[in-house]
N, C-alpha and C positions, 0 to 999 in steps of 0.2 A: 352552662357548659355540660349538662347532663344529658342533653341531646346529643344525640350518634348522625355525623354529620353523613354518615354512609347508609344509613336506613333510608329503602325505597322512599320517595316522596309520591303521594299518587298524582298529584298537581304536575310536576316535571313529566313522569311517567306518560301521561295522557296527553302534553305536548308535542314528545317526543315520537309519542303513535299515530300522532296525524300526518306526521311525512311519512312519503315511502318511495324508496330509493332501488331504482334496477341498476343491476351490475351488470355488465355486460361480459358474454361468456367469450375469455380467450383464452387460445391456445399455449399451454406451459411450456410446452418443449421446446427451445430454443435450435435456429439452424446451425446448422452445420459451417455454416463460415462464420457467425454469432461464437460460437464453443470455441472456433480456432483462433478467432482475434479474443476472445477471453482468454485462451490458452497463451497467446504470444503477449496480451499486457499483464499476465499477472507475475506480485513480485518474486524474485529468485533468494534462492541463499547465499550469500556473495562467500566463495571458497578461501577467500583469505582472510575473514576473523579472525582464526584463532593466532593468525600472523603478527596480527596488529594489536595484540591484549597486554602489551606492556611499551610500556616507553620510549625503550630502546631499541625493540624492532621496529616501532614507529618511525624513528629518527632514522634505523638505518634504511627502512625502505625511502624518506625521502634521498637519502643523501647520496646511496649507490649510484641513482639512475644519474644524477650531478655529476657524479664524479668519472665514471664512464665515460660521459657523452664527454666531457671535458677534457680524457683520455683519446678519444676518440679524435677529435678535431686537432689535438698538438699532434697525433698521429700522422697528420692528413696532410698540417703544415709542415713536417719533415717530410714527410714524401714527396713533397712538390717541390 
C-alpha cells in the first residue's frame, strides 16, 4: 500500500502514446435559430411559488377554482 497508485507508470504511458487521435475542427458558435429554440426550451421561474409555500394557499388555490366553476354552472342552470 506504499505505492502511489497516481504516479506516472512509464509502461501505461508508452501505450498510451502509440495512439494518436485527430479531432476534428468545428465550428462553436451556435445559429441563430439553434440560440432561439435554446431560448424557447429553457426552463422559467414559475411566478406563483411564493403562492404555494404554505398549506393553506395550496388548499385554497385548489378549491377556489371548484368552487367558482360550480358557482358558475348553478348560475347558468337558473338562467335557463
Amino acid at each position: 500500500m506504499k505505492k502511489n497508485p497516481y504516479d506516472p507508470n512509464e509502461h501505461l504511458k508508452s501505450k498510451l502514446d502509440q495512439y494518436k487521435v485527430d479531432i476534428p475542427e468545428f465550428e462553436m458558435k451556435r445559429s441563430r435559430t439553434d440560440r432561439w429554440v435554446h431560448y424557447l426550451a429553457s426552463p422559467t421561474k414559475n411566478p406563483f411559488d411564493p403562492l404555494f409555500d404554505t398549506m393553506r394557499t395550496w388548499t385554497l388555490a385548489k378549491v377556489i377554482p371548484v368552487v367558482l366553476s360550480a358557482g358558475v354552472a348553478c348560475l347558468q342552470a337558473f338562467l335557463m
